[in-house]
C-alpha positions, 0 to 999 in steps of 0.5 A: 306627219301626213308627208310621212317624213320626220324633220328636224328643226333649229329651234333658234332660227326655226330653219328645217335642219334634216328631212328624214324619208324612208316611212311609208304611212303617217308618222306618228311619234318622234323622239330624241335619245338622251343624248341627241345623236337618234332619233327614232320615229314611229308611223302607220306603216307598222315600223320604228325607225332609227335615224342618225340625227347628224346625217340623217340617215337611217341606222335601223328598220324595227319590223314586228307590229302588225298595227301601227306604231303611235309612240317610241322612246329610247331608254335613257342611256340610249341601247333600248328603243320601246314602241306601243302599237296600235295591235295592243302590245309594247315592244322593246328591241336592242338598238343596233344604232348603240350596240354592232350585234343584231338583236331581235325585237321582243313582246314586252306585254300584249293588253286585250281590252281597250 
């Protein structure tokens, strides 16, 4: 979104149910996990963001892209987030926001051509 905020929305009543702020730039890809309790985003600001669906608040702050992030998945069973960039490469990262420890972010694969 232009407003760089994620929302969430009833999709019964189509009332908005959480305004997630913390991006700096567009936002450019949102997902769920599996099981409805994250939801990570994607933005021009060169970051993922996992957010916590119930509360709205942001559980992590993923930084290594130096372009931006046009999409974002968890792994089904919620503990991996993977994002591609605009700088050519997919990155994958253990999820604080399923596991306590803190772990890096790592390169999955980097393409040089378009």
């Amino acid at each position: 979104s232009g407003d760089h905020t994620v929302r969430i929305w009833d999709a019964a009543t189509g009332k908005e149910v959480q305004k997630l702020d913390g991006h700096s730039g567009w936002v450019n890809s949102v997902c769920f996990s599996s099981d409805g309790s994250r939801v990570g985003s994607g933005s021009n600001d060169k970051t993922v963001r996992i957010w916590d669906a119930a509360t709205g608040k942001e559980v992590q702050k993923l930084e290594g892209h130096s372009g931006d992030v046009r999409s974002v998945c968890f792994r089904s069973d919620g503990s991996r987030v993977v994002s591609g960039s605009g700088d050519n490469t997919v990155r994958y990262c253990i999820s604080r926001a399923r596991l306590s420890e803190d772990h890096c972010c790592k390169d999955l694969c980097k393409s040089t051509g378009p």
